[in-house]
N, C-alpha and C positions, 0 to 999 in steps of 0.2 A: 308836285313839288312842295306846294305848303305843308300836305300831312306832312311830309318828311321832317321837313321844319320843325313842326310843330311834334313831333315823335319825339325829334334830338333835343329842343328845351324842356319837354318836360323830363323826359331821360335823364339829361343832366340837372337839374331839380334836384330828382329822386338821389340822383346820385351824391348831389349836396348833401342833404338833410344827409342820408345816411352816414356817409365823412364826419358830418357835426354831433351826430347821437355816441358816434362810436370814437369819438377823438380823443379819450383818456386810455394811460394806458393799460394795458388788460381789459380789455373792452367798451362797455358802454358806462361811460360816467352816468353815477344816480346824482339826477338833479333833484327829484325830490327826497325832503330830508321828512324824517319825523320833525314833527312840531313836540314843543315842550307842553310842560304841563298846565303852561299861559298862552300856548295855538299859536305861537311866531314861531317861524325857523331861521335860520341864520341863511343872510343874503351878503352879498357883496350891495353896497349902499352907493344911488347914482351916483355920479360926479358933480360935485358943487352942490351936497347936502352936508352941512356944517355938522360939526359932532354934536351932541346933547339939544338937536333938535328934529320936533319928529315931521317928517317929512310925510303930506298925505296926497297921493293922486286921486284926481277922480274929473270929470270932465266939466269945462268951464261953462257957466252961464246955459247948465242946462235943471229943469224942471225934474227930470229923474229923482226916482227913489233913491237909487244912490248916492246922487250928487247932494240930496237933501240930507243921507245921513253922514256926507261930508261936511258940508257945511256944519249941522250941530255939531258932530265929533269938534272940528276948530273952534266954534265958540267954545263949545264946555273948555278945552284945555285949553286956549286962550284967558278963559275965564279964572281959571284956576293959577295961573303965571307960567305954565310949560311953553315953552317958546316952539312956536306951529311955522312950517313953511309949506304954502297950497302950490301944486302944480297940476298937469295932465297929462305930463311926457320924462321920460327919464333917458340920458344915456350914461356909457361909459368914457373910459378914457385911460383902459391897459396897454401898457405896452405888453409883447408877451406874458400872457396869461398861464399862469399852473393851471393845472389838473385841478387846483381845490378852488381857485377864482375862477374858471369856465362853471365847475359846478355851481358855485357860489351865485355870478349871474344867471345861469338857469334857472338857481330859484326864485331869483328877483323876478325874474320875467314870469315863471310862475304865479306866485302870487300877484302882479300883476294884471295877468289875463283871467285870474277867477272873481274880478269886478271890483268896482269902486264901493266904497275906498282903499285904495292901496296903502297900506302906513308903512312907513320904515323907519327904525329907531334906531341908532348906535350898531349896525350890522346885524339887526333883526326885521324879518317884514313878518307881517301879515295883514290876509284883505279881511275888510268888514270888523275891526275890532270894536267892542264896547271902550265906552272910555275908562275905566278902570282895569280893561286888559293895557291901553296902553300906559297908563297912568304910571302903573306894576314896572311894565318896561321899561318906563322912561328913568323910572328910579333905581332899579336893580344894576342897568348899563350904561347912565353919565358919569363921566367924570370927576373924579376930585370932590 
């Protein structure tokens, strides 16, 4: 009786995931985009990241190599007057999502899960930038 169980959840799993790969229409929405010619693509930006400021994930109060070139990445542009907000988690908060904001989160989640640090600038991300890739960013897509 538990195989069975256990048959039927991951079954329906399987069947999740596939429903979510393939949930745009005419097929499979591409979540991954080409990146520009400054290695950020265009994300849907979390919920409660102000505009014109860059938003960097990477995990808290840890020794990591990443977390370390978190850390400098915020001082440098801290240093420099771009206004930084540090986190380690991101969500949303769509109500009915298109087809280009399901994409659009996919790539968040993307860049995301290819390591810390995660930046996201004015509805661009990408992981691991130098500070000068996002410096570029920050300037090319604020505001006013």
């Amino acid at each position: 009786m538990r195989g069975w169980t256990l048959l039927l959840i991951v079954a329906g799993l399987a069947g999740g995931y596939n429903w979510w790969s393939q949930r745009a229409p005419g097929g499979v929405a591409p979540a991954t985009a080409t990146a520009g010619t400054d290695g950020f693509v265009a994300v849907e930006m979390p919920t409660g990241t102000p505009r014109d400021t860059v938003l960097v994930l990477a995990p808290p109060n840890c020794p990591s190599e990443q977390a370390q070139r978190a850390e400098a990445l915020i001082r440098e542009l801290t240093d420099i007057g771009i206004p930084v907000k540090r986190g380690s988690s991101f969500s949303f908060n769509i109500e009915s999502p298109s087809p280009e904001q399901r994409a659009a989160v996919d790539r968040t989640v993307e860049v995301f899960q290819q390591g810390a640090p995660a930046v996201f600038i004015n509805g661009m991300g990408m992981s691991n930038p130098t500070t000068s890739q996002v410096v570029a960013v920050y300037r090319s897509t604020r505001g006013g």
